[in-house]
C-alpha positions as CSV (number, residue, x, y, z in Angstrom):
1,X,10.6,-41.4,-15.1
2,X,8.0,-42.2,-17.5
3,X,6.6,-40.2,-20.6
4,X,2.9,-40.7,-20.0
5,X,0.9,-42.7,-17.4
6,X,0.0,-44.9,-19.8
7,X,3.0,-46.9,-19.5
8,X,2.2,-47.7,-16.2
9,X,-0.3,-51.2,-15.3
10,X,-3.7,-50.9,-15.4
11,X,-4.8,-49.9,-11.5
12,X,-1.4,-48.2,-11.4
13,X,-1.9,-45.0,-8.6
14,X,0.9,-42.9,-9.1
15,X,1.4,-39.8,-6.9
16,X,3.9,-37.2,-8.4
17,X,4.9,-34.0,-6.6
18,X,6.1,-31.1,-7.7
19,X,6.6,-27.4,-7.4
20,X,6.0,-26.7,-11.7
21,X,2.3,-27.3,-12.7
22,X,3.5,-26.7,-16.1
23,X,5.5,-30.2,-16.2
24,X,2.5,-32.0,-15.0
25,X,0.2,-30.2,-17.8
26,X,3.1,-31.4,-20.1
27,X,3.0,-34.8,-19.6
28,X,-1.0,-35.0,-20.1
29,X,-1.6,-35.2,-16.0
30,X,-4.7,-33.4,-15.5
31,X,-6.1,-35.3,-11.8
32,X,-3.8,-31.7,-10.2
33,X,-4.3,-31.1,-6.0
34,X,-3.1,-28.0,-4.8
35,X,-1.5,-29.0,-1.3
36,X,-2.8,-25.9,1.0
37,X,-0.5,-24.8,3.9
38,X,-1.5,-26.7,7.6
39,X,-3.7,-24.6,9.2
40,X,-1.9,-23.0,12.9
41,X,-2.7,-26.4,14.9
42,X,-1.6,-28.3,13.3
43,X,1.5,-26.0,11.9
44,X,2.6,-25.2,15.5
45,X,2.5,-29.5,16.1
46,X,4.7,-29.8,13.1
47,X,7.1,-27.5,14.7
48,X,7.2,-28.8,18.0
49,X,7.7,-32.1,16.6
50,X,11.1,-31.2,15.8
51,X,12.1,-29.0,18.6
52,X,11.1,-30.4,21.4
53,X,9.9,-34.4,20.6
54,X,6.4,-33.5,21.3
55,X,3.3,-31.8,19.8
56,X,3.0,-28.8,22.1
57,X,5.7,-26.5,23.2
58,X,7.3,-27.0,26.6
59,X,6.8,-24.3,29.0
60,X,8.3,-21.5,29.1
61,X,8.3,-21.5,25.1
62,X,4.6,-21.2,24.0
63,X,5.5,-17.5,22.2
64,X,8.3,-18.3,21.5
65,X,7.3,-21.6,20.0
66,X,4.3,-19.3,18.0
67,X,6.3,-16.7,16.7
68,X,9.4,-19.3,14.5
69,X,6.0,-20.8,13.4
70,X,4.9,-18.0,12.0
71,X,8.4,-17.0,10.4
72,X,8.5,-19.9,8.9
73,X,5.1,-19.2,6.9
74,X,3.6,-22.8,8.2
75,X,5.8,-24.4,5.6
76,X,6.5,-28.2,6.3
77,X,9.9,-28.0,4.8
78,X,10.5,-24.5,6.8
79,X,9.3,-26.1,10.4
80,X,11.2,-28.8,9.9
81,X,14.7,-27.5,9.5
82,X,14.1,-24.7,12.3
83,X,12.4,-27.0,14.4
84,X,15.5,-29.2,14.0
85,X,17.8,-26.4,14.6
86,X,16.2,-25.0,17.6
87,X,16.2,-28.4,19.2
88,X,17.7,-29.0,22.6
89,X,18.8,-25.1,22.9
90,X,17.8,-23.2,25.8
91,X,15.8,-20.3,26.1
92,X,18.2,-17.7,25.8
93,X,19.4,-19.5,22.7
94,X,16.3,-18.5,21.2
95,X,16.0,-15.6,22.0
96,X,19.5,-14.4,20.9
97,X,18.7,-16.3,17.5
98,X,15.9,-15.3,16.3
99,X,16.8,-11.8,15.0
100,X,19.1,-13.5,12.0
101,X,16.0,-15.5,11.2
102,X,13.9,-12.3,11.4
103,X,15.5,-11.2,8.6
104,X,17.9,-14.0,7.3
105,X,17.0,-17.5,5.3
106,X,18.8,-20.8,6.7
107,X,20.9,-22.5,4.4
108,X,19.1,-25.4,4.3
109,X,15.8,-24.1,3.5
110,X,17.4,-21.6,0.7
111,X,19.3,-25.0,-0.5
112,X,16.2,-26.4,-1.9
113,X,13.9,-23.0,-2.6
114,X,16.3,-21.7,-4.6
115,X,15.9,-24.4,-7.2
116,X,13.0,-22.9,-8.6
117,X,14.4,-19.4,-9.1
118,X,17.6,-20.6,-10.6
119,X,15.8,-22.6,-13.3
120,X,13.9,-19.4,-14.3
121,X,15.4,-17.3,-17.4
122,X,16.9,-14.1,-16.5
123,X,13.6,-11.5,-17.0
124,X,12.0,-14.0,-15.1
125,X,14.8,-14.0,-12.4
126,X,14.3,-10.4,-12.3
127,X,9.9,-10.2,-12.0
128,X,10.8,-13.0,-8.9
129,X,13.5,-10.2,-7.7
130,X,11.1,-7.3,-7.8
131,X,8.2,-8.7,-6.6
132,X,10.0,-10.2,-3.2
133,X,11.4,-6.4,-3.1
134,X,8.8,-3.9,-3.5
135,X,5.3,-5.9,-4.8
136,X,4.3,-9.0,-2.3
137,X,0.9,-8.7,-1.8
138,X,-0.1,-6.2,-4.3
139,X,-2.2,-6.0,-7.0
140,X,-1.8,-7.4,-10.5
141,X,-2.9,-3.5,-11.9
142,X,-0.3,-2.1,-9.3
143,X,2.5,-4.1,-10.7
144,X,1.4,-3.3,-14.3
145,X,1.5,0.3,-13.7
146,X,4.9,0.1,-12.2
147,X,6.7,-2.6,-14.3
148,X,4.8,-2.5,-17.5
149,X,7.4,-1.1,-19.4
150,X,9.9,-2.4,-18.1
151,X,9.0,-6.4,-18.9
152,X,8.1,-7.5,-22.4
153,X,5.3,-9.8,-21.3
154,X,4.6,-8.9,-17.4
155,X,1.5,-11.6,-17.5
156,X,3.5,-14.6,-18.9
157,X,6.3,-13.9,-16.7
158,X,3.7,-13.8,-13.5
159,X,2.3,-16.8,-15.2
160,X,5.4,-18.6,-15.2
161,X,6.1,-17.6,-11.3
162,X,2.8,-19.0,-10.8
163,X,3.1,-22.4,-12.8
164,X,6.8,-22.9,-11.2
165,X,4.7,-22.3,-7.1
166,X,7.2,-19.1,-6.6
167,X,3.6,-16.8,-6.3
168,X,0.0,-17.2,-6.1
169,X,-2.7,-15.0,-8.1
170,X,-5.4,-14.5,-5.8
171,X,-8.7,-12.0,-6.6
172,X,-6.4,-9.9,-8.6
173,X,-3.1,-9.9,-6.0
174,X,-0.2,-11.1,-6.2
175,X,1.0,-13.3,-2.8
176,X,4.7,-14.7,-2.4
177,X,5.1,-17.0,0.4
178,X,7.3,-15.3,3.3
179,X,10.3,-17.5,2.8
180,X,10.3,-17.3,-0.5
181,X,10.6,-13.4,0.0
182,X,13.6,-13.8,2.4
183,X,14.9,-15.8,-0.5
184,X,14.5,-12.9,-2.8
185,X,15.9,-10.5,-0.7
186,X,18.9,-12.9,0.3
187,X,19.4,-13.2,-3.6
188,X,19.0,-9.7,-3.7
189,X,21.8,-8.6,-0.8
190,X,24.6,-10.7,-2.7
191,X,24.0,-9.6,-5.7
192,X,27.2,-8.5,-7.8
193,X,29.2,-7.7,-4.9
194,X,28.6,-8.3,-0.9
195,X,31.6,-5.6,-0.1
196,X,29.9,-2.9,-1.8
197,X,25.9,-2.6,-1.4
198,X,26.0,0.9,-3.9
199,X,27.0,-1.3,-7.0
200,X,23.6,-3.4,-5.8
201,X,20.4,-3.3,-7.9
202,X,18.2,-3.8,-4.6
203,X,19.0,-2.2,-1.1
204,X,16.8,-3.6,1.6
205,X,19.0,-4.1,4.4
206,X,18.7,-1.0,7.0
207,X,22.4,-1.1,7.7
208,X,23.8,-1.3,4.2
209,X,21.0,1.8,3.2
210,X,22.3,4.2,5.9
211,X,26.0,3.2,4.5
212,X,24.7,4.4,1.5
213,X,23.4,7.8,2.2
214,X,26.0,8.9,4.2
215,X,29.0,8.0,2.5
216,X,29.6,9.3,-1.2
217,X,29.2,5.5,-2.3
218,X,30.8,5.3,-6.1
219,X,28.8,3.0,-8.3
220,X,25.3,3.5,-7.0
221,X,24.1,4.3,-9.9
222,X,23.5,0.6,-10.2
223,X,20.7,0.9,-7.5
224,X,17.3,0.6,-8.7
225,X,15.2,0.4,-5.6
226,X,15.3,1.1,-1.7
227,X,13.2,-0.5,0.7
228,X,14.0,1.1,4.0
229,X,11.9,0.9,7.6
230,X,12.8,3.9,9.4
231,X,12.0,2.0,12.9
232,X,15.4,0.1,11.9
233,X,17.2,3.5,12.6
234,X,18.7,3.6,15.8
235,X,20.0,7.2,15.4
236,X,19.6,10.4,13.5
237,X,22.1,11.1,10.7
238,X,22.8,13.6,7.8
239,X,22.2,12.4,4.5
240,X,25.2,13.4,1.7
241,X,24.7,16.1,-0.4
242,X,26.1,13.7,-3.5
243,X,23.9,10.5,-2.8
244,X,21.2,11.2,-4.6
245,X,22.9,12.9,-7.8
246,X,24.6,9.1,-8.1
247,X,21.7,7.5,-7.8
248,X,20.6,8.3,-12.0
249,X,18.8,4.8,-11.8
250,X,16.8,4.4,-8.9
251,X,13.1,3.6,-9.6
252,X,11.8,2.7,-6.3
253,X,12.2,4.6,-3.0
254,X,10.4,4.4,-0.4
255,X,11.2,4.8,3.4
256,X,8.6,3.9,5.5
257,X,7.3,3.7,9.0
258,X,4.9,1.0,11.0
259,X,1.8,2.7,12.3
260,X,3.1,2.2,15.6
261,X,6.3,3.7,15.2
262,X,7.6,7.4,15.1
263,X,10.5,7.6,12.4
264,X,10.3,12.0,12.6
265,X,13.6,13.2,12.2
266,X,16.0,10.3,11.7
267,X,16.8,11.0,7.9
268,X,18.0,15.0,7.9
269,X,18.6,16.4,4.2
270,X,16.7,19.7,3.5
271,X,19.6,21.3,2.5
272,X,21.1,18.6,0.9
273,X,18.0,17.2,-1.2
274,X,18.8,19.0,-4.3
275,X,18.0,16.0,-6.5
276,X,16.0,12.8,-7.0
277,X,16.5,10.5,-9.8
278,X,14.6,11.2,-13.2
279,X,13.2,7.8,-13.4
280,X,11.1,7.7,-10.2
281,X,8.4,5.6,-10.5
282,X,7.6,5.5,-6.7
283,X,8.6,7.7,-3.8
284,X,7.0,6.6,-0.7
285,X,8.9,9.1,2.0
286,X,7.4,9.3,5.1
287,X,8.2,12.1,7.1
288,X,9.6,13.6,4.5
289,X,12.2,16.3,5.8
290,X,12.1,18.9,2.9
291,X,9.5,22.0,2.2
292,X,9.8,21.6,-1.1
293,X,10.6,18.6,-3.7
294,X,14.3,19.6,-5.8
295,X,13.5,22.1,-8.4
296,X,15.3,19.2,-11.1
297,X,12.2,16.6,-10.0
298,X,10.7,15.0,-12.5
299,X,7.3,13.6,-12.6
300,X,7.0,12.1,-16.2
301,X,7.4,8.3,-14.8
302,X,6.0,8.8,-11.0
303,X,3.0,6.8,-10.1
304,X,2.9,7.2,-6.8
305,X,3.6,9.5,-4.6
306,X,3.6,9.2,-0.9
307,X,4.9,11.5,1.3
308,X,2.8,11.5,4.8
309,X,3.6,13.4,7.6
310,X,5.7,15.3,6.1
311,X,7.4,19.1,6.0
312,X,6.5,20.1,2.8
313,X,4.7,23.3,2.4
314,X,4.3,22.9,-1.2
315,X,5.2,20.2,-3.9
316,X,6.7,21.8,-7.1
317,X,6.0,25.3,-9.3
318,X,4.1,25.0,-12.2
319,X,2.5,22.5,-14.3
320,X,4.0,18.9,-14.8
321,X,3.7,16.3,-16.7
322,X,1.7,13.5,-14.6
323,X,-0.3,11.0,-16.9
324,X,1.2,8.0,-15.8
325,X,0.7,9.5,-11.6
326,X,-2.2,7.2,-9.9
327,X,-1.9,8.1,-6.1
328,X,-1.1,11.0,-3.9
329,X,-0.8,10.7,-0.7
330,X,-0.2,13.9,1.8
331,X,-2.0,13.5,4.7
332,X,-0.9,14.3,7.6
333,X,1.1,17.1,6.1
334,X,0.4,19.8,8.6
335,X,2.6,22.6,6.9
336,X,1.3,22.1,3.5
337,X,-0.6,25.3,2.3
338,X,-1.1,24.3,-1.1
339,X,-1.6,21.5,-4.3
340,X,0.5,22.3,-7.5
341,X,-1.4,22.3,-10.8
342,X,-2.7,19.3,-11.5
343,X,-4.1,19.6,-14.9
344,X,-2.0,16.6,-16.8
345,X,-2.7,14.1,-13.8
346,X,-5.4,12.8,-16.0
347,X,-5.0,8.7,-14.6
348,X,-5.2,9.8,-11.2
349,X,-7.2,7.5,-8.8
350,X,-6.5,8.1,-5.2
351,X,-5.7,11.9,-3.8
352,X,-5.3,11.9,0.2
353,X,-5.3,15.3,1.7
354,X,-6.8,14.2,5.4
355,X,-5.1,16.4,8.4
356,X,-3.2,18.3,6.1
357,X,-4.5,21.5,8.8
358,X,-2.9,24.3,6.8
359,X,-4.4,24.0,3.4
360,X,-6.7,26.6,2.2
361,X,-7.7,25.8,-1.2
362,X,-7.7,23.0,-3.9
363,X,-6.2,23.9,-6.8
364,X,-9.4,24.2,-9.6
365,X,-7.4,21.9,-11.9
366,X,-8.0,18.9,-9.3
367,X,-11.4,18.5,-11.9
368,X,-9.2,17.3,-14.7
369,X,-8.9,14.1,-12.9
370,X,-11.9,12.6,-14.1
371,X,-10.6,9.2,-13.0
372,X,-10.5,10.3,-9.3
373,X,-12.2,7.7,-7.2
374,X,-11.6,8.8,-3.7
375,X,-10.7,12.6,-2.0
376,X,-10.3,13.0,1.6
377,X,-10.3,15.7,2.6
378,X,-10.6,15.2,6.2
379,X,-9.7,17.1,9.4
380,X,-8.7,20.1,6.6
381,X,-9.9,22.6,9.7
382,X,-8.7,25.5,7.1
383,X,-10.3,24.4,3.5
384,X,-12.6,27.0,3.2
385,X,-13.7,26.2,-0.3
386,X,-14.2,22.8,-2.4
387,X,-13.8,24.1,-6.3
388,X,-16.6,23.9,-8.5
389,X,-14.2,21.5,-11.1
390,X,-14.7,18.9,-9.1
391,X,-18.0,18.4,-9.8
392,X,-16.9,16.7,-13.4
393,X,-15.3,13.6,-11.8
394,X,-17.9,11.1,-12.6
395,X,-17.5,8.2,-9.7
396,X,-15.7,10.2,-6.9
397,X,-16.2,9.2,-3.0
398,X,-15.5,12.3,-0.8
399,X,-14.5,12.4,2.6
400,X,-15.1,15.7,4.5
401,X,-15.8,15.1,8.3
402,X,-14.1,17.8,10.1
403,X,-13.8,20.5,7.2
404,X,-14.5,22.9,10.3
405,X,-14.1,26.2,8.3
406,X,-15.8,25.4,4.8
407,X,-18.3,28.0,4.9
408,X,-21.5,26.7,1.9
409,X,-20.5,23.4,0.5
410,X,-21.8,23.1,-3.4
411,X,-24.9,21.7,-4.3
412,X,-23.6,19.2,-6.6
413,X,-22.2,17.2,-3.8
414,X,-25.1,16.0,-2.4
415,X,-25.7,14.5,-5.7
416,X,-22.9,11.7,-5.8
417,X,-24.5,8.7,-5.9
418,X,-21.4,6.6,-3.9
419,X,-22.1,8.5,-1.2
420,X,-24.6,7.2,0.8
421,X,-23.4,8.2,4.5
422,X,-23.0,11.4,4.7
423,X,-20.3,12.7,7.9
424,X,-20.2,16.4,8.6
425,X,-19.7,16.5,12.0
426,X,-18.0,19.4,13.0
427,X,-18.5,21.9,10.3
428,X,-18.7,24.5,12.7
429,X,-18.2,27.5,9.9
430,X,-20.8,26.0,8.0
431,X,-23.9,28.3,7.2
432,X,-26.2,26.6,5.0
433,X,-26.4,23.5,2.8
434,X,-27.7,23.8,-1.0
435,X,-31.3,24.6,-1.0
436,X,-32.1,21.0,-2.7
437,X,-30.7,17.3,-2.0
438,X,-30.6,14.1,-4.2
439,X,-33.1,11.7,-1.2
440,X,-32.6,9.0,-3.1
441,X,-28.9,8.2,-1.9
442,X,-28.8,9.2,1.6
443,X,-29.0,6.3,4.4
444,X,-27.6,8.5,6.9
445,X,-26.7,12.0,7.5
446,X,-24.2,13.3,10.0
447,X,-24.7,17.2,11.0
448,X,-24.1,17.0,14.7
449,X,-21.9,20.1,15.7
450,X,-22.6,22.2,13.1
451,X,-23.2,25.0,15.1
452,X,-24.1,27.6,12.3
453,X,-25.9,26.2,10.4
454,X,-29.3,27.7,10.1
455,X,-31.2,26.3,7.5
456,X,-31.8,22.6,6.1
457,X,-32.5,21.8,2.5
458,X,-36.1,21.3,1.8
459,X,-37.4,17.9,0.0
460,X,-40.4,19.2,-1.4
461,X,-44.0,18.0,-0.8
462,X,-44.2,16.3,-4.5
463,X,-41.4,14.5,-3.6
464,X,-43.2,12.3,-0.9
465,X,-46.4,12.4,-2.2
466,X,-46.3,12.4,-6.1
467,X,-45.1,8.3,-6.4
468,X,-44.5,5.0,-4.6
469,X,-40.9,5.6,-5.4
470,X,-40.3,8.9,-4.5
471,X,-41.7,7.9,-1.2
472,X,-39.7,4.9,-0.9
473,X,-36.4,6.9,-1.6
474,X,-36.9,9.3,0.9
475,X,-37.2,6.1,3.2
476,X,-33.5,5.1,2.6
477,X,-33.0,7.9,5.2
478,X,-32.6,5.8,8.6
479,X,-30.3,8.1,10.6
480,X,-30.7,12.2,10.8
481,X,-28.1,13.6,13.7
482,X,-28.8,17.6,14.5
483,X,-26.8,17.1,17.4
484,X,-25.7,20.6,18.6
485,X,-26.7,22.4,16.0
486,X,-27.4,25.8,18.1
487,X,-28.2,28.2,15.3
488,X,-30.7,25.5,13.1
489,X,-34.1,27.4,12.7
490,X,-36.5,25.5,10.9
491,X,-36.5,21.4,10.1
492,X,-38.0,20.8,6.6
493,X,-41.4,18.7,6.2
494,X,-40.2,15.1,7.1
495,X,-43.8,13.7,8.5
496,X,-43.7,10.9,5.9
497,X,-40.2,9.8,6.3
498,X,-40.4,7.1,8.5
């Protein structure tokens, strides 16, 4: 309309709205408000304006009334068409339309959204795609470690999605309003060709994925990532034993379950999972139905792996290249008996072995990840041993409660300094702990249950006596819990530990 607010008369207020900061910035507009979403009052008053002529829902249709509120993100544009559409329809109207909104975007609404994803250039079309698909609410690093290579500039292009309103960048994560991710998946679902989903680059539809890996589906090599809730399976089925060799380009899989929700046994493939594609980046598979992962896998792109509550007894033979790998997560994995060689997973941050009842040992090479932040190790009632490597990970937190059979834990542990509560409730096995502990870390110490265990380490008399600071470390110590410890003999000098 204008090229600069100068050309406007002195006491001029102009108010210009838009969803692209960058055109604002470009035309020397720096006074910039950031309209924030209604809070739930007055989001739910918005609604009801529009469905029922009135500011609170009629009755009978306070959930109801709650719940297309929330689907529609508290969105003004969003309440408005819904509210509109659900206006004058009775209850069981509702009821029997809410599923397509559950998972569909009304025309009207997609209308004027999709403006800003069709102005955007094709990589940036894509970053939108991806994110909407597999990244809302991650992190920034995530999506760098995922999609670094694959975009030239992944900042700019989540700089752009930013300036155009399609995301927010909040403490380091990435957030994509709700309708704005139906819109990406709807974009997604009729892509290239609406008849056949394998010639698709995204498959998030539950429906359209079972189609998929039952039927011998020519052309899905075109699939780059699934996004499948098992919960949305309402039977078991076979998978096909060709499915996966087609599927040479799939990056992302990952079949997952709510926490409330059961998905055991509804995929079925042992004998059939004789390959996965050689450019997974991420295989989230929970309750994964193989012992083993195909013999053909390969791990030189992976960076995460996920694969909880599942039948594996073992992940691969020998050593394989990991550098890029950042999590691991197994728990739950009650048949698992033992960790591959991990000697090249040099990056890795996050290794979750909790409940996984039937391993015996970590592999020595688990020291090699000197980037390790957090172990657990939990509820592993048959780890009998905790290797000696691991004792060259700088910044590790551990998580041991209910290690039942680790016999001596090593003394090196009591000497990480992120680990200032200390749970070893339950180490039933457990005989003695190392002669010496670090007092300056420990706030509080769980040993209640540890029924062997005969002996405490001794803090020596120098220790509280020699310095102020010595004795105000060993005051840190706030909570000490011998609970049931039968066999404990003798209870080291604590007099001055108050």
């Amino acid at each position: 309309m204008a090229e600069k607010p100068e050309w406007f008369g002195c006491g001029s207020r102009i108010i210009i709205t838009t969803q692209d900061k960058q055109l604002l910035k470009a035309h020397g507009i720096h006074h910039i408000y950031k309209v924030d979403y209604p809070i739930d009052e007055e989001a739910l008053q918005i609604f009801c304006t529009y469905a029922f002529g009135q500011n609170s829902p009629k009755d009978g249709f306070e959930e109801l009334a709650v719940e297309v509120t929330n689907l529609s993100g508290k969105l003004p544009l969003g309440l408005r068409v819904i509210g509109s559409y659900f206006r004058g329809m009775p209850k069981h109207g509702w009821i029997n339309a809410l599923p397509r909104f559950r998972s569909r975007l009304h025309d009207d609404i997609k209308s004027i959204l999709r403006f800003g994803y069709d102005d955007l250039c094709d990589e940036d079309k894509d970053l939108f795609l991806y994110i909407a698909c597999f990244f809302n609410l991650k992190s920034i690093q995530i999506l760098e470690d995922f999609l670094g290579k694959t975009f030239e500039d992944l900042s700019h292009g989540l700089g752009i999605l930013a300036e155009r309103s399609l995301i927010s960048l909040e403490y380091g994560f990435i957030k994509m309003h709700n309708l704005l991710v139906q819109l990406g998946r709807d974009i997604a679902r009729s892509q290239d060709s609406t008849l056949e989903p394998g010639k698709r680059q995204f498959l998030i539809d539950a429906r359209e994925i079972c189609r998929v890996l039952k039927i011998e589906t020519k052309g899905s090599e075109s699939i780059v990532g699934m996004d499948l809730d098992l919960s949305e399976i309402n039977k078991e089925f076979n998978i096909s034993k060709k499915t996966f060799k087609r599927m040479c380009s799939l990056q992302f899989l990952r079949f997952y379950t709510r926490s409330d929700d059961n998905g055991d046994g509804r995929l079925h493939s042992p004998q059939n999972l004789k390959y996965l594609s050689p450019e997974l980046r991420l295989l989230h598979w929970d309750y994964f139905p193989a012992t083993c992962l195909p013999s053909t896998f390969v791990t030189e792109f992976l960076v995460e792996l996920n694969l909880r509550n599942s039948k594996l007894t073992k992940l691969w033979e020998g050593v394989q290249p990991l550098q890029n790998l950042k999590c691991v997560d197994l728990s739950h994995s009650s048949d698992l008996k033992e960790l591959p060689d991990l000697s090249t997973a040099t990056n890795l941050l996050s290794l979750d072995l909790s409940d996984c009842t039937s391993l015996v040992e970590l592999h020595s090479s688990v020291g090699n990840a000197t980037n390790l932040s957090v172990l657990n190790i939990e509820d592993c009632s048959n780890l009998v041993e905790i290797p000696s490597s691991v004792e060259n990970i700088p910044n590790l937190k551990i998580f041991l409660a209910g290690c039942s059979s680790l016999v001596k834990l090593p003394s090196w542990i009591w000497n990480i300094t992120s680990l200032n509560t200390f749970n070893l409730q339950n180490f039933s096995s457990c005989v003695q702990s190392p002669l010496r502990w670090n007092t300056k870390i420990f706030q509080g110490l769980d040993l209640s249950g540890c029924s062997s265990l005969m002996y405490l380490p001794h803090i020596p008399m120098s220790s509280l006596l020699e310095s102020t600071s010595s004795i105000g470390s060993v005051k840190n110590l706030y909570e000490l819990d011998l609970t049931n410890c039968s066999s404990l003999i003798e209870i080291p000098f604590y007099s001055q530990c108050h």
